[in-house]
C-alpha positions as CSV (number, residue, x, y, z in Angstrom):
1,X,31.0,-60.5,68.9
2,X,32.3,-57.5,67.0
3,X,32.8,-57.9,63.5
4,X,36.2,-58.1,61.8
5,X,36.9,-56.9,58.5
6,X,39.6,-55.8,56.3
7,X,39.4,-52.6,54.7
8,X,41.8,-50.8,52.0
9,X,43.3,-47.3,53.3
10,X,42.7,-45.0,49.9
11,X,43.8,-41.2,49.5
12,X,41.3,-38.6,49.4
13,X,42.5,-35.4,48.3
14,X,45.3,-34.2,50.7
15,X,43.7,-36.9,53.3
16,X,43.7,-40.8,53.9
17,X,40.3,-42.5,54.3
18,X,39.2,-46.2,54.9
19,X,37.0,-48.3,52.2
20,X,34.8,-50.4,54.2
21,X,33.3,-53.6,52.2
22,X,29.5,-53.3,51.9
23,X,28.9,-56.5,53.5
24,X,30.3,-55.3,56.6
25,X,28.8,-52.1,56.0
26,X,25.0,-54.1,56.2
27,X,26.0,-56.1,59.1
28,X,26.1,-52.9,61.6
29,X,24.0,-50.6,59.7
30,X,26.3,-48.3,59.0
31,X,25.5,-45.0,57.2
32,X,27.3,-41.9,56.2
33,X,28.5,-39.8,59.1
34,X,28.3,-42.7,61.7
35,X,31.0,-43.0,63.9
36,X,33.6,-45.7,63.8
37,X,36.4,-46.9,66.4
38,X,39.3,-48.6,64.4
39,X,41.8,-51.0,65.9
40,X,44.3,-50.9,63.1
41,X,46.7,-54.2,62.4
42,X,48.9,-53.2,59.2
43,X,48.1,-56.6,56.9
44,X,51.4,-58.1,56.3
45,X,52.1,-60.0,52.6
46,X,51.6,-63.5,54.6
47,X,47.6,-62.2,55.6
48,X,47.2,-60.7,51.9
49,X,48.1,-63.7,49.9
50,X,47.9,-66.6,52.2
51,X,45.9,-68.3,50.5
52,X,48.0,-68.2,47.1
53,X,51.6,-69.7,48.9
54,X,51.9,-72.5,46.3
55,X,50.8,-70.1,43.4
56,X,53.1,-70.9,40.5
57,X,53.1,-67.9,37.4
58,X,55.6,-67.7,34.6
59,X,57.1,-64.1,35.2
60,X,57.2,-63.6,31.7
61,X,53.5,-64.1,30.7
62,X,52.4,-61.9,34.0
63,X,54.4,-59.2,32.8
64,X,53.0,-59.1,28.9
65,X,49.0,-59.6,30.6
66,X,50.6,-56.5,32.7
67,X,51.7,-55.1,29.5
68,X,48.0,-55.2,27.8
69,X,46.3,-52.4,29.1
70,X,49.2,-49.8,28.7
């Protein structure tokens, strides 16, 4: 079976460029230079934070912890 994985799409310089995790990265012995074949499914909101549907945050509090680091 060939592996799945989700990978964040990050700018380098003037390009694009794909951050594969390093578990995935282990799995099939990747190194640098190897090449890759990519079937690309854009991740909608419903795949990124599935798991966190019945998350409940006050607004207010997220936006001071926000806020903190400004």
């Amino acid at each position: 079976m060939v592996p799945r994985t989700k990978a964040k799409l990050r700018r380098l310089g003037s390009s694009f460029g794909f951050v594969v995790p390093s578990e995935t990265v282990k799995q099939l012995g990747l190194k640098p230079g190897d090449e890759v074949i990519l079937e690309i499914d854009r991740a909608g909101v419903e795949d990124a934070f599935g798991s966190m549907k019945d998350w409940v945050v006050n607004p207010q509090k997220l936006k001071h912890e926000v806020r903190k680091g400004w």
